[in-house]
C-alpha positions as protocol buffer text, in pm:
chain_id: "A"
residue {
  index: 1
  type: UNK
  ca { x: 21743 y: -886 z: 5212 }
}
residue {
  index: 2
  type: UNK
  ca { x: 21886 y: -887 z: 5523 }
}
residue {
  index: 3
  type: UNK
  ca { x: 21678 y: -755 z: 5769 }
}
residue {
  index: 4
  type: UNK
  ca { x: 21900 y: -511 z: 5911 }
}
residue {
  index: 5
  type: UNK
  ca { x: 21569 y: -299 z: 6020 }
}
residue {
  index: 6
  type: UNK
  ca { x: 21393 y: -579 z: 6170 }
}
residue {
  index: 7
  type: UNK
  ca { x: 21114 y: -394 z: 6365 }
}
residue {
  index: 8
  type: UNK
  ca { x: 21266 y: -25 z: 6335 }
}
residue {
  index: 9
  type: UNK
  ca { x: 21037 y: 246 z: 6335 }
}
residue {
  index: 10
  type: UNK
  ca { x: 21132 y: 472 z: 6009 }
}
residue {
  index: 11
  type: UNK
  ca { x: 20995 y: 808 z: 5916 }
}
residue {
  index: 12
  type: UNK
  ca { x: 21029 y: 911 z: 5549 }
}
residue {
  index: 13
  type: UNK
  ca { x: 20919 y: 1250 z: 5414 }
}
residue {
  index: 14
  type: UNK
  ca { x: 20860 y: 1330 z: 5065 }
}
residue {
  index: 15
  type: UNK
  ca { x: 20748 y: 929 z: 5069 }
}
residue {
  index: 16
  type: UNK
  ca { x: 20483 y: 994 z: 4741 }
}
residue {
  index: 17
  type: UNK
  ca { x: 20747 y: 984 z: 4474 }
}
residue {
  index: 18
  type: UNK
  ca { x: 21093 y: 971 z: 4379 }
}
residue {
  index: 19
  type: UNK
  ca { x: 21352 y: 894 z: 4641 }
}
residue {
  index: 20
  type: UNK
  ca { x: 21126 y: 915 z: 4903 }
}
residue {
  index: 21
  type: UNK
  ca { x: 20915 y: 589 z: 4789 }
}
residue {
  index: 22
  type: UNK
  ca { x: 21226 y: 416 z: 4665 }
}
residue {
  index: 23
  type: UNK
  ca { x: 21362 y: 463 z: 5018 }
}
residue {
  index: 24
  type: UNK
  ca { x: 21006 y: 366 z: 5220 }
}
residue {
  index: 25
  type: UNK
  ca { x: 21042 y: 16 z: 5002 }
}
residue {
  index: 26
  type: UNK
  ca { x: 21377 y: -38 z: 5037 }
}
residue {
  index: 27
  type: UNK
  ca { x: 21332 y: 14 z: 5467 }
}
residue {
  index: 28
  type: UNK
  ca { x: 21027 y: -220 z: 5420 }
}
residue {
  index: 29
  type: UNK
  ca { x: 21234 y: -445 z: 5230 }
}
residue {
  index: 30
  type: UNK
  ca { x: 21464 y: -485 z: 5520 }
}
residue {
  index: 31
  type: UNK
  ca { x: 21163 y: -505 z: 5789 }
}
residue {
  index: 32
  type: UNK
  ca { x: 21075 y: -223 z: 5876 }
}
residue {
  index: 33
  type: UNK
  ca { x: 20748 y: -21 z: 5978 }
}
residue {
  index: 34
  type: UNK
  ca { x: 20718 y: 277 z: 5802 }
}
residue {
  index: 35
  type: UNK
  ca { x: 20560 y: 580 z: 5851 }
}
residue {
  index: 36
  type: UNK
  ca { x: 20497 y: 811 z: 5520 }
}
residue {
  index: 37
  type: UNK
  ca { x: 20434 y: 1190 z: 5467 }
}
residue {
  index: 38
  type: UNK
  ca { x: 20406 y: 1377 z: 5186 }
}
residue {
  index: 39
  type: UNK
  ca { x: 20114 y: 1650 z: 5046 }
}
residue {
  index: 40
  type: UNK
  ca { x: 19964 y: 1361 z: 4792 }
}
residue {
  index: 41
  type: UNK
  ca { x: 19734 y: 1172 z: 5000 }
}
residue {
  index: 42
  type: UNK
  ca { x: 19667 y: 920 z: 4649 }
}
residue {
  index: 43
  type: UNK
  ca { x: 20023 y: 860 z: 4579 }
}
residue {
  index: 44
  type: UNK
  ca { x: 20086 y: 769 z: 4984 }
}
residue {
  index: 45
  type: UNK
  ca { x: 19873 y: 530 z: 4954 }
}
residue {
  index: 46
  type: UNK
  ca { x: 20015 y: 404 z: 4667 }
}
residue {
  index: 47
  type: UNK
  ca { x: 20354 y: 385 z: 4850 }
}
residue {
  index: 48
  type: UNK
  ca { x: 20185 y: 246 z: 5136 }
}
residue {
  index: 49
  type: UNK
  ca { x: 20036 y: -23 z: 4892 }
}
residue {
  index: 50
  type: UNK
  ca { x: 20392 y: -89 z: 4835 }
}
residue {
  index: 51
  type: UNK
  ca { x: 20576 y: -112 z: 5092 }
}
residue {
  index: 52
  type: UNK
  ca { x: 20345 y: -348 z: 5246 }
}
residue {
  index: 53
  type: UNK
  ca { x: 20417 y: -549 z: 4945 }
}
residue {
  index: 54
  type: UNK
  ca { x: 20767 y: -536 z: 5056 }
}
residue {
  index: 55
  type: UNK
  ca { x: 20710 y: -721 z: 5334 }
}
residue {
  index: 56
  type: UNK
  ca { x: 20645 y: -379 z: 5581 }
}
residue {
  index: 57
  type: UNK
  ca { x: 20409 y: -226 z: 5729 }
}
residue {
  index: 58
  type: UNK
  ca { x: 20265 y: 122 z: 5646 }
}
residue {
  index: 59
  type: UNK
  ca { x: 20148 y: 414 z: 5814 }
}
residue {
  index: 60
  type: UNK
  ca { x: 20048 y: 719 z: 5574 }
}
residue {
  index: 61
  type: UNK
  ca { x: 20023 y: 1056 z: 5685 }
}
residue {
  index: 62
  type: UNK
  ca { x: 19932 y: 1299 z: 5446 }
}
residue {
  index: 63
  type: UNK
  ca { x: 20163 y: 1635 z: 5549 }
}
residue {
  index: 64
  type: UNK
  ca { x: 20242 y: 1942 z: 5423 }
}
residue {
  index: 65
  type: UNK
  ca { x: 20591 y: 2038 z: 5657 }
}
residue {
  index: 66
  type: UNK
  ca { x: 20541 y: 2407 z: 5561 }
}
residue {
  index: 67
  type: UNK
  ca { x: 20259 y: 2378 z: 5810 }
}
residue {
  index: 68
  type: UNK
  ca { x: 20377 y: 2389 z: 6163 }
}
residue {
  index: 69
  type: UNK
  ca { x: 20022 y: 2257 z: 6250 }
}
residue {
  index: 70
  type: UNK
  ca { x: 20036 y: 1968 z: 5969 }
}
residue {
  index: 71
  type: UNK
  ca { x: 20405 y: 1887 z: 6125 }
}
residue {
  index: 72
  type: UNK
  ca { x: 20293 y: 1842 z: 6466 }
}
residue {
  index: 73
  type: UNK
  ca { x: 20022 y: 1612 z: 6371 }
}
residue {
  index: 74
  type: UNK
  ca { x: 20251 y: 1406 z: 6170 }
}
residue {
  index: 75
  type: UNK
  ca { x: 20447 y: 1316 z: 6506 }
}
residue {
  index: 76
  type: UNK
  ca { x: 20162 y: 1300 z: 6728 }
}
residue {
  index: 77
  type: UNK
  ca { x: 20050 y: 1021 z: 6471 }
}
residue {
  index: 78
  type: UNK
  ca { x: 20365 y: 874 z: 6520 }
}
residue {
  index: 79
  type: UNK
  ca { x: 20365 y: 851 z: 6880 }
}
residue {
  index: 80
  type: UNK
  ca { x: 20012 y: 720 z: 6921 }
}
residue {
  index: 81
  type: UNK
  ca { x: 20102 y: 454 z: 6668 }
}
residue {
  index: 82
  type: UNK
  ca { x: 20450 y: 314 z: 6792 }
}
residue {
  index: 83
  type: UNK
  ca { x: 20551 y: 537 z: 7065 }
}
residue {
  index: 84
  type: UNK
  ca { x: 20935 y: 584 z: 6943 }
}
residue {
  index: 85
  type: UNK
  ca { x: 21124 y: 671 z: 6622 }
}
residue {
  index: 86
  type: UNK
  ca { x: 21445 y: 483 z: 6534 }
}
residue {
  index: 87
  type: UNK
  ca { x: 21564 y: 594 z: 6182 }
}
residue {
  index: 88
  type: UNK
  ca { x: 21432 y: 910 z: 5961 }
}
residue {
  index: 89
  type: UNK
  ca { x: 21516 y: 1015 z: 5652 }
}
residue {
  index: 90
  type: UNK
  ca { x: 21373 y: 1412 z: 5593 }
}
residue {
  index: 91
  type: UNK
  ca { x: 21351 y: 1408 z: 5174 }
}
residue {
  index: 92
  type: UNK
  ca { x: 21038 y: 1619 z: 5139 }
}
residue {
  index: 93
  type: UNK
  ca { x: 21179 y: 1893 z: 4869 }
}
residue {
  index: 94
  type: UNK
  ca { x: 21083 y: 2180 z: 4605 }
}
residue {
  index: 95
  type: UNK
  ca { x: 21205 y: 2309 z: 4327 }
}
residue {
  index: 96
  type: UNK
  ca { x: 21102 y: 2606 z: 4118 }
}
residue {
  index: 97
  type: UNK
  ca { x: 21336 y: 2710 z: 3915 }
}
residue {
  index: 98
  type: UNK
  ca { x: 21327 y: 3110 z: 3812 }
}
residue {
  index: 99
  type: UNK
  ca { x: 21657 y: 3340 z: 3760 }
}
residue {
  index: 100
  type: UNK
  ca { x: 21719 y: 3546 z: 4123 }
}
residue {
  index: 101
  type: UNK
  ca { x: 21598 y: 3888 z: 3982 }
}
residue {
  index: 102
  type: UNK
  ca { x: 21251 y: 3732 z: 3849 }
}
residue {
  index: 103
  type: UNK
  ca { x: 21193 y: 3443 z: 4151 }
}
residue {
  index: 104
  type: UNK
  ca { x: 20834 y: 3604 z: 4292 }
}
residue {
  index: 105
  type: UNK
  ca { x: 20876 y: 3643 z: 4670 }
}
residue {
  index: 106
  type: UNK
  ca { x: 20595 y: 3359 z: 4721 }
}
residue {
  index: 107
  type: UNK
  ca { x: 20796 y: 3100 z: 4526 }
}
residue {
  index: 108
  type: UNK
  ca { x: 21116 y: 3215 z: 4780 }
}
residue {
  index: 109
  type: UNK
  ca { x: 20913 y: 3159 z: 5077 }
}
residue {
  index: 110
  type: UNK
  ca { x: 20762 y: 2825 z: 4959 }
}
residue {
  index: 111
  type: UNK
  ca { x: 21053 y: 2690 z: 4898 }
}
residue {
  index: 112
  type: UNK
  ca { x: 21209 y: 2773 z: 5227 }
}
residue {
  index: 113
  type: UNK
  ca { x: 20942 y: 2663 z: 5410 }
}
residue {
  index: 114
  type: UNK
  ca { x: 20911 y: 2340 z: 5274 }
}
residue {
  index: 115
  type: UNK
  ca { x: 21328 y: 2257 z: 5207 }
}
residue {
  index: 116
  type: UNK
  ca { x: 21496 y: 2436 z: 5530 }
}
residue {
  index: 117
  type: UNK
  ca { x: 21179 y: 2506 z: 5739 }
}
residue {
  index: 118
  type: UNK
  ca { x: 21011 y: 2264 z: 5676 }
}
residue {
  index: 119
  type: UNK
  ca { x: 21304 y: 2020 z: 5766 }
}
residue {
  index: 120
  type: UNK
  ca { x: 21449 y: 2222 z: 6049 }
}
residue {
  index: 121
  type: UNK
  ca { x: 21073 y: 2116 z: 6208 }
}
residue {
  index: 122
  type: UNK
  ca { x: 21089 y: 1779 z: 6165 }
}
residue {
  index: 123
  type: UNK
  ca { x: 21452 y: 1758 z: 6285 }
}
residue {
  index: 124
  type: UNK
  ca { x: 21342 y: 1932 z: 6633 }
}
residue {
  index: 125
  type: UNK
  ca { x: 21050 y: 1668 z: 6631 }
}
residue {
  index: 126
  type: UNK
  ca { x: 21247 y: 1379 z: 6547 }
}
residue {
  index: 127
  type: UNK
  ca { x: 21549 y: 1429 z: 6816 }
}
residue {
  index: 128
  type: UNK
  ca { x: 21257 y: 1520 z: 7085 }
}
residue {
  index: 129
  type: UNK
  ca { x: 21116 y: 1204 z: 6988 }
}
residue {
  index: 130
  type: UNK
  ca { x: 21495 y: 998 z: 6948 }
}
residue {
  index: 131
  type: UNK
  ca { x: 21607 y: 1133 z: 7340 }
}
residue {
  index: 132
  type: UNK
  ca { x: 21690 y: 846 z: 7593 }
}
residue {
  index: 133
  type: UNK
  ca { x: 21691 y: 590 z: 7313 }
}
residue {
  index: 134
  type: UNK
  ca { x: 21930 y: 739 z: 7030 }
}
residue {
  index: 135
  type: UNK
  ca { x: 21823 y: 638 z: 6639 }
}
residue {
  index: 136
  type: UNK
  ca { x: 21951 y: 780 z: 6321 }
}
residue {
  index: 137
  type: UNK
  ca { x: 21843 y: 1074 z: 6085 }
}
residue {
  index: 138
  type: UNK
  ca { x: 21954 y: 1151 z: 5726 }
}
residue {
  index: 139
  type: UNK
  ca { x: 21873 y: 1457 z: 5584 }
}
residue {
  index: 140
  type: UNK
  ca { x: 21838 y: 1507 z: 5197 }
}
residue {
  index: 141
  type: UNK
  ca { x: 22051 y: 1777 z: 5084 }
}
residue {
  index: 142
  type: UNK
  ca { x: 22129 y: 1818 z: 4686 }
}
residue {
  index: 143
  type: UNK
  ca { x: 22482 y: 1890 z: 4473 }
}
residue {
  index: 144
  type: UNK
  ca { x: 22308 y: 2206 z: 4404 }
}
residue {
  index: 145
  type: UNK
  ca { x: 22382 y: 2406 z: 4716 }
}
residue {
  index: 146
  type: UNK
  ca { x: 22681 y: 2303 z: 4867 }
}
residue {
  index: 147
  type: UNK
  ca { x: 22870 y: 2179 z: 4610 }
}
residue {
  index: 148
  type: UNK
  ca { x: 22729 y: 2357 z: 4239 }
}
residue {
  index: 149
  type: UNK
  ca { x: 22472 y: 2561 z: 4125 }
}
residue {
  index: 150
  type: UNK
  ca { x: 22276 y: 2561 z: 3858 }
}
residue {
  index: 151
  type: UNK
  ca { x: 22096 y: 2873 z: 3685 }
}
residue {
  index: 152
  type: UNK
  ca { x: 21777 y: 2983 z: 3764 }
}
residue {
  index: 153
  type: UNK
  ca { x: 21779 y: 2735 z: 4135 }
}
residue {
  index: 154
  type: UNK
  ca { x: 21930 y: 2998 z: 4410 }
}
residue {
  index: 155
  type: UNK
  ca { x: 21635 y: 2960 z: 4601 }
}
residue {
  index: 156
  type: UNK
  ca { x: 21667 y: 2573 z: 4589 }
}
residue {
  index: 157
  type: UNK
  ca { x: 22044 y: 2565 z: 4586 }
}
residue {
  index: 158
  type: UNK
  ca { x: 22052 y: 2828 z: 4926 }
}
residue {
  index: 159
  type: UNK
  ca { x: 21808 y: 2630 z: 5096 }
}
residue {
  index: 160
  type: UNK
  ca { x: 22017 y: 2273 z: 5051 }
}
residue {
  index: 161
  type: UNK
  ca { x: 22304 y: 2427 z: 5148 }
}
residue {
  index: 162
  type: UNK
  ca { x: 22116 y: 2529 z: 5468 }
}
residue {
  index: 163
  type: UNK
  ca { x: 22006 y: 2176 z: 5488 }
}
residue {
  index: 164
  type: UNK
  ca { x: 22353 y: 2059 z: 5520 }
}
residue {
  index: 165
  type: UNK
  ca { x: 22455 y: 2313 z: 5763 }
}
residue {
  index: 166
  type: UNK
  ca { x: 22155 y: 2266 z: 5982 }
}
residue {
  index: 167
  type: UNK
  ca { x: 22279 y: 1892 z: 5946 }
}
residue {
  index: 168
  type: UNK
  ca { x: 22607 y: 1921 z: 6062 }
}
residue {
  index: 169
  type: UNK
  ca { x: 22536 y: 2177 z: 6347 }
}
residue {
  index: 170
  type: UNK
  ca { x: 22285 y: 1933 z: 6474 }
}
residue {
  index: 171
  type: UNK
  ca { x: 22501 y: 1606 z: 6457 }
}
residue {
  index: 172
  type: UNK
  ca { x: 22766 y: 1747 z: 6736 }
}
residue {
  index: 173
  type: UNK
  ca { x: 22497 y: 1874 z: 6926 }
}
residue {
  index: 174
  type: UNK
  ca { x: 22302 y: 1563 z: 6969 }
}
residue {
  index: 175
  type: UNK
  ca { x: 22562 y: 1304 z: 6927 }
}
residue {
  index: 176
  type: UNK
  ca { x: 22682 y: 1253 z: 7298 }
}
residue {
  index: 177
  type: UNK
  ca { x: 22241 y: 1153 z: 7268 }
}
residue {
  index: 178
  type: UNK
  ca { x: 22347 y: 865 z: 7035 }
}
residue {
  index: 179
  type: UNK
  ca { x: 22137 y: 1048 z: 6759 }
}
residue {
  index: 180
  type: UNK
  ca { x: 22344 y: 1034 z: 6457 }
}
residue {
  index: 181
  type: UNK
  ca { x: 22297 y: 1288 z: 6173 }
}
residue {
  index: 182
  type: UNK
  ca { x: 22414 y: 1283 z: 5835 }
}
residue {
  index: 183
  type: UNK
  ca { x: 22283 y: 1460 z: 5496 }
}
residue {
  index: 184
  type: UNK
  ca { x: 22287 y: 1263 z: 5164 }
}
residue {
  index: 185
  type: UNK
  ca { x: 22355 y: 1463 z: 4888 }
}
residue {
  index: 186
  type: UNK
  ca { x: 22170 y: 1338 z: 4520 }
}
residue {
  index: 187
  type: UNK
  ca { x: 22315 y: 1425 z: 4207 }
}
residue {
  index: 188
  type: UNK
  ca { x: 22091 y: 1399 z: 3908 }
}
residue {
  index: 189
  type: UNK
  ca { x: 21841 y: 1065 z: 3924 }
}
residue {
  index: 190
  type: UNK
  ca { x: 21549 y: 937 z: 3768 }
}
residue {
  index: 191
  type: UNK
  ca { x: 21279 y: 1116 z: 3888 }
}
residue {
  index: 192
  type: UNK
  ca { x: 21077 y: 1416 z: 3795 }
}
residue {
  index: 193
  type: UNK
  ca { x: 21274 y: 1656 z: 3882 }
}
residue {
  index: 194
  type: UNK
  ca { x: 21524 y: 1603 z: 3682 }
}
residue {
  index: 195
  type: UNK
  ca { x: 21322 y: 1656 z: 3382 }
}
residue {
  index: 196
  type: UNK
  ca { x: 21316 y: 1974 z: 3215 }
}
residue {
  index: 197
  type: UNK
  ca { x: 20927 y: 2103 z: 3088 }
}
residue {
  index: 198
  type: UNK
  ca { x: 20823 y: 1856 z: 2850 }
}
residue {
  index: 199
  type: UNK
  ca { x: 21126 y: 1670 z: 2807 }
}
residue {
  index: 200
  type: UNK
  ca { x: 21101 y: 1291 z: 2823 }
}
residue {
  index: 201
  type: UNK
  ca { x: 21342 y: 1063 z: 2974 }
}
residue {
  index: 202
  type: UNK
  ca { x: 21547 y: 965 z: 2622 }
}
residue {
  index: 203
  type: UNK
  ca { x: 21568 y: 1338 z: 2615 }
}
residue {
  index: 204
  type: UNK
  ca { x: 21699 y: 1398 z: 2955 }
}
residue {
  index: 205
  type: UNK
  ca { x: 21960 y: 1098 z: 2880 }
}
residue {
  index: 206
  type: UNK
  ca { x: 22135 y: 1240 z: 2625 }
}
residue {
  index: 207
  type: UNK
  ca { x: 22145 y: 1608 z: 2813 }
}
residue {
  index: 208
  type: UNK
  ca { x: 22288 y: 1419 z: 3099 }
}
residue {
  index: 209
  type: UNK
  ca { x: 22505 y: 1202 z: 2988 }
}
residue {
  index: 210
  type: UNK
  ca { x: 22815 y: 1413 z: 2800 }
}
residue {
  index: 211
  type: UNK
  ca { x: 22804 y: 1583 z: 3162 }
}
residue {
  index: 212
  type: UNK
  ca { x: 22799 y: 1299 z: 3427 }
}
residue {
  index: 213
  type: UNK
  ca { x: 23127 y: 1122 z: 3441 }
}
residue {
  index: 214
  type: UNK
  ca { x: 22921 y: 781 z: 3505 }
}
residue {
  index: 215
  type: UNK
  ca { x: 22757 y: 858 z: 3165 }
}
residue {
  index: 216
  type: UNK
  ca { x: 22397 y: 850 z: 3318 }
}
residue {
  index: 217
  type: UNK
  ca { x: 22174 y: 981 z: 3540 }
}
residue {
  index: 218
  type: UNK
  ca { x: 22143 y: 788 z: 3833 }
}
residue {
  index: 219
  type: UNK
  ca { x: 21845 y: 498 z: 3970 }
}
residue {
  index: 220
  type: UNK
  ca { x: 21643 y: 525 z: 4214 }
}
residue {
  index: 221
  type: UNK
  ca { x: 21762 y: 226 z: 4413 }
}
residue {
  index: 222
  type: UNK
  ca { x: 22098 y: 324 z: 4438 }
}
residue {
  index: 223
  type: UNK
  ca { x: 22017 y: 612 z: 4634 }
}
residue {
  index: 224
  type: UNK
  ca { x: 21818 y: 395 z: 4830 }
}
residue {
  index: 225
  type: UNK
  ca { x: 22068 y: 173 z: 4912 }
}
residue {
  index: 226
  type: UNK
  ca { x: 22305 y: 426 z: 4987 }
}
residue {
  index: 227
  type: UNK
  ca { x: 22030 y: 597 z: 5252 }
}
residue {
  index: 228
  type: UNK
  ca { x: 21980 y: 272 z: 5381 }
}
residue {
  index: 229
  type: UNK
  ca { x: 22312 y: 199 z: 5431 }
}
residue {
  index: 230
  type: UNK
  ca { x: 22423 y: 556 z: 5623 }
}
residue {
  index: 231
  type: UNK
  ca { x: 22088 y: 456 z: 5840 }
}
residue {
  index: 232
  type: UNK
  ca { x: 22259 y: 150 z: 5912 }
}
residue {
  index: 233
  type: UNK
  ca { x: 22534 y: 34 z: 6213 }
}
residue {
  index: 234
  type: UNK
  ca { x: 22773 y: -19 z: 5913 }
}
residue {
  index: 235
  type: UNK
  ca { x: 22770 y: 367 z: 5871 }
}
residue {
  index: 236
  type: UNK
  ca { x: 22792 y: 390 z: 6283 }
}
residue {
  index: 237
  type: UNK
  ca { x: 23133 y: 623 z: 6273 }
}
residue {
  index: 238
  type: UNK
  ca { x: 23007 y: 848 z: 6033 }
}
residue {
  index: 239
  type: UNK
  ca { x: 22889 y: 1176 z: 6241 }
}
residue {
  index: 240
  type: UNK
  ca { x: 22775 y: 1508 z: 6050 }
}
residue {
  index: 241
  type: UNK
  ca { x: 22902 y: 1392 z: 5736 }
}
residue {
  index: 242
  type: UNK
  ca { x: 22751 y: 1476 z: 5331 }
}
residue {
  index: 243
  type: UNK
  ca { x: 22749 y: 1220 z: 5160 }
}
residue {
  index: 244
  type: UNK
  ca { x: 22749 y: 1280 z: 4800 }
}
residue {
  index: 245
  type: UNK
  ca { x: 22586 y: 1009 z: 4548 }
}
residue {
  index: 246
  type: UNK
  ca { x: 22652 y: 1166 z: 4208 }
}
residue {
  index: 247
  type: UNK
  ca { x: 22816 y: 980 z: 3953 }
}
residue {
  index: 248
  type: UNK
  ca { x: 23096 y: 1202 z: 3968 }
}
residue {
  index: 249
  type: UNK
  ca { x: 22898 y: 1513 z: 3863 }
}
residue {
  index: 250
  type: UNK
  ca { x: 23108 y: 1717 z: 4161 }
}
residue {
  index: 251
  type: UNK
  ca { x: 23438 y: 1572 z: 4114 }
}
């Protein structure tokens, strides 16, 4: 690898699974330290486990962002443990799928508070924390929102979109800061979510594939390396921008 994080202080949410782990590895990969959050205190620490494998170092902080509480600790933990924040990547996500006239009000509200919420709170945390030194956040947005739906995810697909406006808003407000903010926007990959109740990943395949132009669903480092690289100077001109990683699902 090539070390372009040497020493960088990364923040990844969501960090127990899925694209959050395959990012926290592929930042540790590259040097970095990186701190983890996510509700799953057992699978942080098995990200933890391997991102100091990678050649990182680890700090796990089991958080639920709904809380405004839980949030708060999560920086204060940062702080006490490196004192800045030079990269984060806000991935911590729900979704409970449920046509609009039958979604209980509790599953609405969840899922706000954890997707938009729950990321406009770390955001505000993350630029207090990025002032006078400037660093880099990505936000994880989805196709579903801003670019498709899909039946049965409005509350999912309303809160992504809001994601990606909060993004943009934020990335000419706090530019002129040298904070940089851009979304990422997933199409269908290999992780859990994509499955359907029951379904196993042969079975998800050949749902997918007639649909994605690529043929596939996508893997997990690809996304990684494409969060990695609009974290990077390489990506330094690119200000409030979504970037979409979908196989051609949206074209």
């Amino acid at each position: 690898m090539s070390g372009r994080f040497a020493d960088a202080v990364v923040l990844v949410t969501g960090a127990g699974s899925g694209i959050g782990r395959a990012v926290a590895v592929a930042f540790a990969e590259e040097g970095a330290a990186v701190v983890l959050a996510g509700r799953d205190a057992d699978r942080l620490a098995h990200t933890a486990k391997l991102v100091d494998q990678a050649g990182g170092s680890a700090l796990a902080v089991p958080t639920d962002i709904a809380s405004a509480a839980a949030t708060a600790a999560l920086f204060d933990a940062v702080r006490a443990e490196h004192g800045r924040l030079d990269v984060a990547v806000n991935n911590a996500g729900v979704l409970e799928v449920s046509p609009v006239a039958d979604t209980a009000e509790d599953s609405w509200l969840r899922t706000v508070d954890i997707n938009l919420t729950g990321t406009w709170r770390c955001l505000r945390a993350e630029i207090e924390l990025m002032r006078g030194r400037g660093g880099v956040i990505v936000n994880v947005a989805s196709t579903i929102g801003r670019h498709t739906t899909m039946p049965g995810g409005s509350a999912y697909a309303a809160t992504k979109a809001g994601v990606e406006a909060l993004s943009r808003t934020a990335a000419r407000e706090y530019i002129r800061e040298g904070i940089r903010i851009n979304t990422i926007s997933p199409g269908p990959f290999d992780t859990t979510m994509t499955l359907a109740p029951g379904e196993t990943e042969e079975e998800r395949a050949a749902r997918f594939g007639p649909v994605i132009p690529i043929g596939r669903v996508g893997e997990l480092p690809e996304i990684a390396r494409a969060v990695l690289w609009a974290c990077s100077d390489e990506a330094s001109f690119f200000v409030g921008h979504d970037f979409v990683v979908d196989g051609g699902s949206v074209v």
